[in-house]
N, C-alpha and C positions, 0 to 999 in steps of 0.2 A: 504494500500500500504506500501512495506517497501522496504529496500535499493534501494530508489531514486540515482541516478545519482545527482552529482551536481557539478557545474564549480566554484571554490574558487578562479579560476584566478587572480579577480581583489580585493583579500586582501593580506595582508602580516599577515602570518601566525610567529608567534615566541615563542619558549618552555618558559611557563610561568612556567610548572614543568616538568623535564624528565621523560623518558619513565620507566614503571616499568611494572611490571607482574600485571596484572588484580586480583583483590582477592572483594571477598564475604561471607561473613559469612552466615556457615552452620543452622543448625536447632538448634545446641548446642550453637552456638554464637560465635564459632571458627571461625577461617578466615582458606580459600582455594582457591587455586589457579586457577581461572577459563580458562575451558581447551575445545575446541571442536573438537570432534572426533581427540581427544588425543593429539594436538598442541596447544597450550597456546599461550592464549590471552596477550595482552599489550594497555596499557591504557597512555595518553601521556594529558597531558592540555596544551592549546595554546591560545594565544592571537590573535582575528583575527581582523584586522581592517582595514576597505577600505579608500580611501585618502577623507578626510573631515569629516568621520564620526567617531563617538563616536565608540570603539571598546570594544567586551568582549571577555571573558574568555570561550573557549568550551573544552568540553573531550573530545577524539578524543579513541573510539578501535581501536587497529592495529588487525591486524588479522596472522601478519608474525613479528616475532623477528626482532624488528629496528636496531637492532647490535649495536655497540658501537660508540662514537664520540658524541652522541649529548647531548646539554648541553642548559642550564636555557639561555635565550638572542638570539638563533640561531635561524637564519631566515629557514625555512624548505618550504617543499610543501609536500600535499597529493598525494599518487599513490592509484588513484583508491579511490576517496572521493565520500560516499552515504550517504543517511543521513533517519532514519525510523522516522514518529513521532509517538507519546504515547500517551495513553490515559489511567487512571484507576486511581478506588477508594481508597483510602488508609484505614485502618485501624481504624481512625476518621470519615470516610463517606466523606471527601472532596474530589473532584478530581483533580487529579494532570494531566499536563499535558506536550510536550513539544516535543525536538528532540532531538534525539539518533545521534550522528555521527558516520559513523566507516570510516574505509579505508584499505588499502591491505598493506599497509608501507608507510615510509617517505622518504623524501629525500632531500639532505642540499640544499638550495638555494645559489650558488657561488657568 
């Protein structure tokens, strides 16, 4: 299963690091801009934490240019937050595993 639907409602969501352009290094070791079907991706970390509990750190893909204003401390919300999980072997034989978040954009919490 992937891009699950999911309700983040009841955390407060805040830019532990602003939005930038998603990048990957190629097969040469270069980094490039990762782009689907020719609109560029953005990648955004946030701090999410529900009232009493321990909170952490998730990466968040946009999939739409967040546009300007947001900054390291701002309380935001997900438009359109999914979330795929992972599975696969690395390189070592261990497997890794875990959950991908994306979303369609942000938007400031007033």
């Amino acid at each position: 299963m992937r891009n699950i639907p999911v309700n983040l409602g009841g955390y407060r969501l805040r830019i532990a690091e602003a939005p930038t352009m998603k990048t990957r290094k190629d097969k040469d070791g270069r980094e490039e801009i990762v782009t689907v079907d020719g609109v560029t991706r953005y990648v955004v970390s946030l701090f999410a934490k529900a009232d009493g509990a321990k909170g952490e750190e998730i990466r968040v893909t946009l999939e739409t240019d967040p546009g300007e204003g947001f900054e390291e401390g701002q309380l935001v919300e997900l438009i359109d937050a999914r979330v795929s999980p992972y599975s696969f072997r690395n390189d070592r034989g261990e497997t890794v595993s875990g959950m991908a978040f994306a979303a369609m954009g942000l938007k400031p919490v007033a």
